[in-house]
Backbone bond lengths (Angstrom), bond angles and torsions (degrees), N, CA, C in turn:
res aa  C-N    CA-C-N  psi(-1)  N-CA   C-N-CA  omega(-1)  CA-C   N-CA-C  phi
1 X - - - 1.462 - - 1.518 112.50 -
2 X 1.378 115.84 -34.80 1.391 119.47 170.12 1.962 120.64 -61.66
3 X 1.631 111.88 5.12 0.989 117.95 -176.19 1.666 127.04 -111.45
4 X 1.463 122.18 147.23 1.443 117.74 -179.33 1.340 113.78 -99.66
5 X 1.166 118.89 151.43 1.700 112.18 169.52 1.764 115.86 -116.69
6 X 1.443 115.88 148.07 1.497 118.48 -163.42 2.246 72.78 -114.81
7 X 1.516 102.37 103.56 1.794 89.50 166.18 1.694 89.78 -114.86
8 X 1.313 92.16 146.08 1.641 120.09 159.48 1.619 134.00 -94.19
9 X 1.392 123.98 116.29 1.184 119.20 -159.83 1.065 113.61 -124.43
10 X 1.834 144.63 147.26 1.272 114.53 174.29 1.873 106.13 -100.57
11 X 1.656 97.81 153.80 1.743 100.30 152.36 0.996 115.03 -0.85
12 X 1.582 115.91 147.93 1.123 126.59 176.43 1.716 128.13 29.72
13 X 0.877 116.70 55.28 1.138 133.51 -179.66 1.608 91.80 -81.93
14 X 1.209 111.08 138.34 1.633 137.65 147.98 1.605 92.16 -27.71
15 X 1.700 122.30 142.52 1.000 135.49 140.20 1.941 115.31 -57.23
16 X 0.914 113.54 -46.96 1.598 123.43 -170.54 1.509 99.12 -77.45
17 X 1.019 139.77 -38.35 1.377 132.10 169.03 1.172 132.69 -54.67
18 X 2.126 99.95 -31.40 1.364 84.94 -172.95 1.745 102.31 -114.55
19 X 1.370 108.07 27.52 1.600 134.07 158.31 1.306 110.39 -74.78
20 X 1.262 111.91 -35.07 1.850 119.60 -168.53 1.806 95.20 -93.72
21 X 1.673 116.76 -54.55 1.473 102.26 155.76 1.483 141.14 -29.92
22 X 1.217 99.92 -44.82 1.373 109.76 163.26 1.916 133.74 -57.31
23 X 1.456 96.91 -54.64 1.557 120.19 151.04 1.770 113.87 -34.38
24 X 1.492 99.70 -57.18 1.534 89.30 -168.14 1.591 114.81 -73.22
25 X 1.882 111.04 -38.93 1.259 108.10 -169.98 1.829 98.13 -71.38
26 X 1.397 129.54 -59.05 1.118 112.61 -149.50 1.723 110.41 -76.81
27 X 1.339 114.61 -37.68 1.917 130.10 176.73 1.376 101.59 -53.78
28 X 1.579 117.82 -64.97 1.485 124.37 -162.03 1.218 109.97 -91.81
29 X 1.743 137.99 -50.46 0.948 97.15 175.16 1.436 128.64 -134.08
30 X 1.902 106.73 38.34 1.244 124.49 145.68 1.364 122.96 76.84
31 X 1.335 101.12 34.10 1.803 119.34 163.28 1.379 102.98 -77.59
32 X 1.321 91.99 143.42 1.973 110.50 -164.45 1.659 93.43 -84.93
33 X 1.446 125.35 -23.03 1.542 132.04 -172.42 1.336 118.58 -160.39
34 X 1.247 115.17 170.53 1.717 120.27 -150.70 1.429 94.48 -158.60
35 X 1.334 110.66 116.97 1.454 90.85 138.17 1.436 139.49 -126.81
36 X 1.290 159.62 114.43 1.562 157.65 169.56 0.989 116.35 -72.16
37 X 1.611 85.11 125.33 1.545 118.73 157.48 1.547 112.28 -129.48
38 X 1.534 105.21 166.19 1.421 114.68 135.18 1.273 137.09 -68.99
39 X 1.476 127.19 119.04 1.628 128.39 167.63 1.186 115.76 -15.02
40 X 1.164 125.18 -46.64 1.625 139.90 -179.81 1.449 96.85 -39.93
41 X 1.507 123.18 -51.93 1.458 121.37 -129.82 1.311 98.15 -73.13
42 X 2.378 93.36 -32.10 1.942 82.10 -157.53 1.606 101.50 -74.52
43 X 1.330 124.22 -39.71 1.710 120.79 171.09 1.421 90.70 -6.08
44 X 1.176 114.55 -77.37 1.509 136.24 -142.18 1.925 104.77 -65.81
45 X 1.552 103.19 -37.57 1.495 103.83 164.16 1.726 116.40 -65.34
46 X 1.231 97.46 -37.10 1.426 101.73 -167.86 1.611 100.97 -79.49
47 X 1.195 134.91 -11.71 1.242 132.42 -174.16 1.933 103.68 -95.66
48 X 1.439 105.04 -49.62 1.268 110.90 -160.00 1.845 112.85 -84.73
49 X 1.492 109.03 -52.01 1.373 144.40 168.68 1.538 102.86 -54.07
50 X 0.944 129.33 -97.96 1.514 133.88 -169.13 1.332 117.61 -86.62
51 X 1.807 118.24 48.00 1.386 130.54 -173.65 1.356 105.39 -86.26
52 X 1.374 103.88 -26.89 1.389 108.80 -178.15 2.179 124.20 -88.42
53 X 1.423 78.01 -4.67 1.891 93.75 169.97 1.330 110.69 -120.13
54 X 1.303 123.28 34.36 1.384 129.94 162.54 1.413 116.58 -52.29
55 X 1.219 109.98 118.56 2.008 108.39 164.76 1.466 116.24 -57.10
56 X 1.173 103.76 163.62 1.738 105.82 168.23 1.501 111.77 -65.17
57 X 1.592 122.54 -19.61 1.618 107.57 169.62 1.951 115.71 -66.20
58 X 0.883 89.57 6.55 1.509 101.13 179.89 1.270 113.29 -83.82
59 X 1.803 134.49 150.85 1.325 131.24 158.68 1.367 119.27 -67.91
60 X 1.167 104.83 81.12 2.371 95.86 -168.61 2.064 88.01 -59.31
61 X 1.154 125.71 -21.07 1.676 117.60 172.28 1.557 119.28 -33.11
62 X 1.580 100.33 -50.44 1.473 109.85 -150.86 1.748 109.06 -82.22
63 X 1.128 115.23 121.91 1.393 124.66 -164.27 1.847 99.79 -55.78
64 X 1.162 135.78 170.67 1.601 128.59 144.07 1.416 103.97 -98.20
65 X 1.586 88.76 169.21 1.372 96.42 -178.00 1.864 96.18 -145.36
66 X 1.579 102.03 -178.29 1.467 104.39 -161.27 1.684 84.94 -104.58
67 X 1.689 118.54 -14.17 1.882 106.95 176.19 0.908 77.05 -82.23
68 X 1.430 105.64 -172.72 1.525 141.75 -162.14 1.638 107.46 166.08
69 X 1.658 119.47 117.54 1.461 117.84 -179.51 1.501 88.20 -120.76
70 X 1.057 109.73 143.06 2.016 114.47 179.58 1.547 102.12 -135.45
71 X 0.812 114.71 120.35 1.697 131.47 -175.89 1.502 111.78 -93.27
72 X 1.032 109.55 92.41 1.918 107.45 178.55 1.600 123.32 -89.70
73 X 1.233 103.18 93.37 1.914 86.20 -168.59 1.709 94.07 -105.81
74 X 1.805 81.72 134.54 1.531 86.87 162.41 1.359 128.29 -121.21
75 X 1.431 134.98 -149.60 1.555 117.26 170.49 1.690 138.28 -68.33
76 X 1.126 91.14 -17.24 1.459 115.52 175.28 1.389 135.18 -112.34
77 X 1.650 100.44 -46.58 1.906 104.60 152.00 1.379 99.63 -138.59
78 X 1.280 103.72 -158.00 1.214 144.34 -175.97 1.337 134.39 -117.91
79 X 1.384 147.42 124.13 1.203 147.57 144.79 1.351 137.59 -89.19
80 X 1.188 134.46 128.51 1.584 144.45 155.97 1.213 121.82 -111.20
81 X 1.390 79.21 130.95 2.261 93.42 -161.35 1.783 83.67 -124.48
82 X 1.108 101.26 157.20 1.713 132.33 173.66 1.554 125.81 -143.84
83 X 1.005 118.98 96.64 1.313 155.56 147.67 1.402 136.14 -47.02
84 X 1.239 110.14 110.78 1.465 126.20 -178.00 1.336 132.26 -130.57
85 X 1.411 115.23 108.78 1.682 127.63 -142.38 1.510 93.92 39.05
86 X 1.254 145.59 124.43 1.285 145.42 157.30 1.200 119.20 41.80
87 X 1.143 151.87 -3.06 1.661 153.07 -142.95 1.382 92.30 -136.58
88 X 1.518 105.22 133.17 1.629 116.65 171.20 1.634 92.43 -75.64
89 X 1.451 135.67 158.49 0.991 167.19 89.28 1.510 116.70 -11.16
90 X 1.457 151.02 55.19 1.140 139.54 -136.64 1.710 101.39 -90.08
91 X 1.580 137.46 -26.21 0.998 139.86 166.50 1.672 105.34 -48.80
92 X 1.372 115.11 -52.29 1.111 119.83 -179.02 1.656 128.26 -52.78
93 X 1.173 99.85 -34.47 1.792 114.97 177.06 1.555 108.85 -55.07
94 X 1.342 94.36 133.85 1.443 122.17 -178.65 1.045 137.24 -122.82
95 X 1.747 137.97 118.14 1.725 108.31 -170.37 1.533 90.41 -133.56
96 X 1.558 113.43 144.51 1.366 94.12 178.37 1.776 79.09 -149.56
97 X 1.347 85.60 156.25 1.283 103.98 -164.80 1.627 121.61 -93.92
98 X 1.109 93.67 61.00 1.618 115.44 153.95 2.237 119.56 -120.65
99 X 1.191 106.75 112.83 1.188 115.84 -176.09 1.664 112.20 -124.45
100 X 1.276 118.67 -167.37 1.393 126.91 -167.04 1.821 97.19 -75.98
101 X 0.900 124.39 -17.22 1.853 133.08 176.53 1.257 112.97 -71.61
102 X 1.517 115.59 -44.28 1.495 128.33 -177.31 2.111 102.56 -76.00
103 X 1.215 98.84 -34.77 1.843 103.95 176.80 1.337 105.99 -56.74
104 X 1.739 112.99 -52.53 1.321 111.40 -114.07 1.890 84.70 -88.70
105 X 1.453 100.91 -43.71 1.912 128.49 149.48 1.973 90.97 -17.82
106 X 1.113 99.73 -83.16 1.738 104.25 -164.96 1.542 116.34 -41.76
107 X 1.580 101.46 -49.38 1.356 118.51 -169.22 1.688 105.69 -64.64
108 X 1.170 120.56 -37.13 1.872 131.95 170.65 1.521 112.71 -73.29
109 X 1.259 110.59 -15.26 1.763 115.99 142.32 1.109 139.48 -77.60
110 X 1.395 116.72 -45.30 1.262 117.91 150.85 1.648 147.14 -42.58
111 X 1.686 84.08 -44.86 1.706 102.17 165.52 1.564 108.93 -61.71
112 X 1.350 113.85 -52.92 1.603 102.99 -158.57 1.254 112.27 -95.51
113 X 1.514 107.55 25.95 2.028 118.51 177.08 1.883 72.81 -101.91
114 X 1.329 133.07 -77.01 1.141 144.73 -132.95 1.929 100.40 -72.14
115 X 1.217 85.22 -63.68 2.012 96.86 -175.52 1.786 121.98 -113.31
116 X 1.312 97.85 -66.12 1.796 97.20 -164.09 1.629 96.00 -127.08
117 X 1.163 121.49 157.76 1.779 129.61 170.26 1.600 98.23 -88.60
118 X 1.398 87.61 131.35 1.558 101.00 -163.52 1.621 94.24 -141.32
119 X 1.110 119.91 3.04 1.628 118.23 178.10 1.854 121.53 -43.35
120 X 1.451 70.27 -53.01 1.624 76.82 -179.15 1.291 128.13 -81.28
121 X 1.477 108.91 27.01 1.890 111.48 -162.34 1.317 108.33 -137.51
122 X 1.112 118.23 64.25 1.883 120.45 -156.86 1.498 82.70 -88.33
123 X 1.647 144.53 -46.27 1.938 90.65 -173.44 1.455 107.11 -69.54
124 X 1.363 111.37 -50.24 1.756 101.56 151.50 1.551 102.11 29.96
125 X 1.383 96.04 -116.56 1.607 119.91 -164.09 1.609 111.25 -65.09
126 X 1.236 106.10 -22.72 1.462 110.28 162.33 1.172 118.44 -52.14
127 X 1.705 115.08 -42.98 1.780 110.55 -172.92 1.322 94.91 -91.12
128 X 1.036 109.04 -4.55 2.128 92.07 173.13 1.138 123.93 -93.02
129 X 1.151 105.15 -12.50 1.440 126.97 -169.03 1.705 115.82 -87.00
130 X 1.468 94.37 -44.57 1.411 94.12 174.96 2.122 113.38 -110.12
131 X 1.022 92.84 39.46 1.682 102.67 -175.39 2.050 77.90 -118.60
132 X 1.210 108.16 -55.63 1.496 111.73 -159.30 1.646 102.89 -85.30
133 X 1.390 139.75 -22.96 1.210 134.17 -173.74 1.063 132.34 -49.59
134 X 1.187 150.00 134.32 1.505 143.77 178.35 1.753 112.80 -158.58
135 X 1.575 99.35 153.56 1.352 99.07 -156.83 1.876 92.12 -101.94
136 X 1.304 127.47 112.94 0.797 137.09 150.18 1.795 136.85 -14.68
137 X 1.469 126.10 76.05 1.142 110.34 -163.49 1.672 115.39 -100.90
138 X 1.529 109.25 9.25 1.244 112.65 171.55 1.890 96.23 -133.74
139 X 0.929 120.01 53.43 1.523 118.27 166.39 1.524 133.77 -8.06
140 X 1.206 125.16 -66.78 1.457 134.04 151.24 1.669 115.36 -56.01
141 X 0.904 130.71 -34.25 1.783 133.61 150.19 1.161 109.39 -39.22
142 X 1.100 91.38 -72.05 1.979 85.53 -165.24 1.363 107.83 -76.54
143 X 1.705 123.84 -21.81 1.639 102.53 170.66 1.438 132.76 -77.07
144 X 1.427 91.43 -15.06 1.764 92.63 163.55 1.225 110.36 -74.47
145 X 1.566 120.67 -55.71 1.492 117.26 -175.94 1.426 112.86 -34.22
146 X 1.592 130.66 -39.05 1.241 133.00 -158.17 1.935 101.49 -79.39
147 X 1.127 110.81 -41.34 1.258 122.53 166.33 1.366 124.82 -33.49
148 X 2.047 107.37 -60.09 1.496 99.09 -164.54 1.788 108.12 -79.84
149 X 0.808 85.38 -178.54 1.894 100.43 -164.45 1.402 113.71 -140.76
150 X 1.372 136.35 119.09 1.697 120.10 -174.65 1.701 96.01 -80.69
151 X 1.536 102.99 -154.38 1.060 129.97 161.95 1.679 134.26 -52.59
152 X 1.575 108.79 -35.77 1.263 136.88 -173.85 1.801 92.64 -92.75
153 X 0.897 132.57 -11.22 1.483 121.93 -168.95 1.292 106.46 83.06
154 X 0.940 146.67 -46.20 1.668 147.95 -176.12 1.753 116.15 -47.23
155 X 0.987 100.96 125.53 1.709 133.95 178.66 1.445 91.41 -55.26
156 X 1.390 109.22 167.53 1.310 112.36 162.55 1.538 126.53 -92.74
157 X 1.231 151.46 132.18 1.448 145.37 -70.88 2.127 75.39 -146.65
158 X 0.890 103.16 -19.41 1.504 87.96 173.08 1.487 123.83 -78.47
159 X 1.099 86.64 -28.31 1.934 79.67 -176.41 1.670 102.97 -119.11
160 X 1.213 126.55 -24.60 1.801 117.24 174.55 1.372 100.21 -70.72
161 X 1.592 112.65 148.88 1.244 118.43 -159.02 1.778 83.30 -141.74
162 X 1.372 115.20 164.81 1.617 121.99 155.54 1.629 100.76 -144.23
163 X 1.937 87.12 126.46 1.664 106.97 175.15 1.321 78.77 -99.73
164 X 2.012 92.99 151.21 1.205 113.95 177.07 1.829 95.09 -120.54
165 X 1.772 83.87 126.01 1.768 85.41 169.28 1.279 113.41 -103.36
166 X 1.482 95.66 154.21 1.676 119.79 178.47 0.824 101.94 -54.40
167 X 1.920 125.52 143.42 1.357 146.60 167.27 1.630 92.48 -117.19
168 X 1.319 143.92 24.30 0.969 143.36 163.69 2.125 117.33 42.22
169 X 1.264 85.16 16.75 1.791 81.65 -178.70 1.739 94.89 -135.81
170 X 1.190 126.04 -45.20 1.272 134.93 -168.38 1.852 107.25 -102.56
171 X 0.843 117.69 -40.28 1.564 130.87 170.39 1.905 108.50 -140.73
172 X 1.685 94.45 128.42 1.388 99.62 179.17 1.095 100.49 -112.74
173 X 1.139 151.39 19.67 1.676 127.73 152.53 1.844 98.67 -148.89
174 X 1.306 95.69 141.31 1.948 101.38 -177.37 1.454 90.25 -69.03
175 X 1.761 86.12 165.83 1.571 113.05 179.10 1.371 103.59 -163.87
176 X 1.138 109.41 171.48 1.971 141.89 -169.65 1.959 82.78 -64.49
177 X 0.953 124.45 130.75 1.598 138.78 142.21 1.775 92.02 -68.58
178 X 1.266 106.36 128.17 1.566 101.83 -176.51 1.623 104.67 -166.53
179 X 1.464 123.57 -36.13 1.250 124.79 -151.55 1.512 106.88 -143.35
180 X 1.365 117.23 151.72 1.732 121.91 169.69 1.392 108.40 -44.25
181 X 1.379 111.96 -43.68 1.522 92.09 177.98 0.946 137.38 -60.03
182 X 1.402 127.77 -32.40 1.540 150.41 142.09 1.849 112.82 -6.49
183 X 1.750 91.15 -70.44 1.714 107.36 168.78 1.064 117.42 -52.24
184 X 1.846 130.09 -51.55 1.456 117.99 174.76 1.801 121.09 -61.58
185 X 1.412 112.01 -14.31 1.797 121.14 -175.49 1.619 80.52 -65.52
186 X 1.310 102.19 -53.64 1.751 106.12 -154.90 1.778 116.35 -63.21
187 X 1.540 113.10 -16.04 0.724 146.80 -146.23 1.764 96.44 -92.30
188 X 1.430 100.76 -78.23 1.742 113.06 152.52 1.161 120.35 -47.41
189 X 1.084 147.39 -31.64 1.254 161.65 167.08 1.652 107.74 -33.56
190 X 2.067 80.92 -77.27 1.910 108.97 176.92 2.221 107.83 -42.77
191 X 1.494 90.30 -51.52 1.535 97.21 -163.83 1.482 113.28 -59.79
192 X 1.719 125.21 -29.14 0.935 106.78 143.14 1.375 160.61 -85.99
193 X 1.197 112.77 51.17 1.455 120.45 -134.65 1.513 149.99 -6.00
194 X 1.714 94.15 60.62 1.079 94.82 179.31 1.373 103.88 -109.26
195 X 1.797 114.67 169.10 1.597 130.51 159.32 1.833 118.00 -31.21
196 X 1.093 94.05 137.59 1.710 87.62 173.67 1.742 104.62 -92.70
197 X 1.101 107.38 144.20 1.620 131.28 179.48 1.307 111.27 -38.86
198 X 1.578 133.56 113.32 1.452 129.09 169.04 1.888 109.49 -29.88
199 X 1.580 113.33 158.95 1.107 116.23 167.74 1.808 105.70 -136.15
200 X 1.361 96.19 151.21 1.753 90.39 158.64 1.480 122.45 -114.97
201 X 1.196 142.16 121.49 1.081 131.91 178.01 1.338 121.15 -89.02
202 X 1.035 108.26 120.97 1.908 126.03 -179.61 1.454 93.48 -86.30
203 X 1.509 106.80 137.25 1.554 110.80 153.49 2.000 102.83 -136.92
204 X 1.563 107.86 -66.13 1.404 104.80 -161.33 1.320 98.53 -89.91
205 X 1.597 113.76 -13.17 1.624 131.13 -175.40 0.896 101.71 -55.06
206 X 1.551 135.65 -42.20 1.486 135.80 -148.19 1.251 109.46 -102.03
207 X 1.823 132.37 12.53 1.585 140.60 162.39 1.836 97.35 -142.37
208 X 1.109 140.63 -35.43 1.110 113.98 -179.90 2.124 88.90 -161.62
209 X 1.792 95.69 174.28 0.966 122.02 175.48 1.636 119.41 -101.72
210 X 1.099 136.09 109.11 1.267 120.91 -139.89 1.988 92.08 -89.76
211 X 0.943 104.18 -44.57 1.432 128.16 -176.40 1.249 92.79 -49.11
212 X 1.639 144.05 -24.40 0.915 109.03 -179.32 2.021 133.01 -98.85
């Protein structure tokens, strides 16, 4: 009872849901205070509010500003909220229903047009997906990079990646191809003569879909 709670909620939430929210935190398990927001908001604290206690992992470059667009994607949809000096814009709010479910769906199409059938393996491509993901901050960079090709056939080593999938007897959960240790698994693997473990290789997969 001596405790507060910070809960996060999205838009449009059901009235009755967040009546029954209420029920559980204060009836059951007896926080003296609450407060709600949207995820969006704290971005927006942490951008606007504590601009001036920024760490050095921070861009001290990037000017502030009084807009603010915050993109919330979740597994199922999406939200876009807009912000002005601190204040959602609530006309402005948007959710449309594309989320990390609708990608992750696309991305297990892509693979099994390009390399391996992966339809049926959604955490599958889920853990590859988000072990290998990255947000692109030079776009045209890295899509050429993915393009050129030497002599040897080999991509350039920054952005092609190899997930290693589970064969469930020799390795039970995939991982990043990344390290010598990797080579000695593969190594034991070879000595008993068995098959080495399917791989998928990510290259343009792992910042965008070009096809789309």
């Amino acid at each position: 009872k001596d405790h507060k709670i910070l809960f996060t909620e999205p838009p449009f939430a059901p009235t009755v849901l967040s009546q029954t929210t209420n029920e559980v935190i204060f009836e059951e398990f007896g926080f003296n205070a609450c407060y709600r927001c949207p995820s969006s908001a704290l971005s927006v604290y942490q951008e606007q509010v504590l601009e001036d206690e920024k760490s050095d992992e921070f861009d001290e470059t990037l000017p502030g500003s009084d807009a603010i667009v915050v993109v919330d994607m979740g597994f199922s949809f999406s939200h876009v909220y807009c912000y002005y000096k601190g204040r959602a814009i609530q006309p402005a709010t948007v959710r449309l229903n594309v989320g990390g479910k609708l990608m992750t769906n696309y991305l297990s199409e892509v693979l099994s047009y390009r390399q391996l059938n992966v339809l049926e393996d959604f955490q599958l491509v889920t853990k590859a997906k988000e072990a290998l993901s990255f947000v692109s901050l030079d776009f045209d960079k890295d899509m050429i990079s993915t393009r050129r090709k030497s002599s040897l056939d080999q991509c350039s080593s920054s952005i092609l990646r190899e997930y290693v999938l589970p064969d469930y007897k020799n390795i039970k959960q995939g991982y990043v191809r990344n390290s010598k240790e990797d080579d000695e698994i593969e190594k034991k693997i070879l000595a008993k003569g068995e098959e080495l473990p399917q791989v998928l290789k990510l290259e343009n997969e792992r910042f965008a879909i070009p096809e789309i």
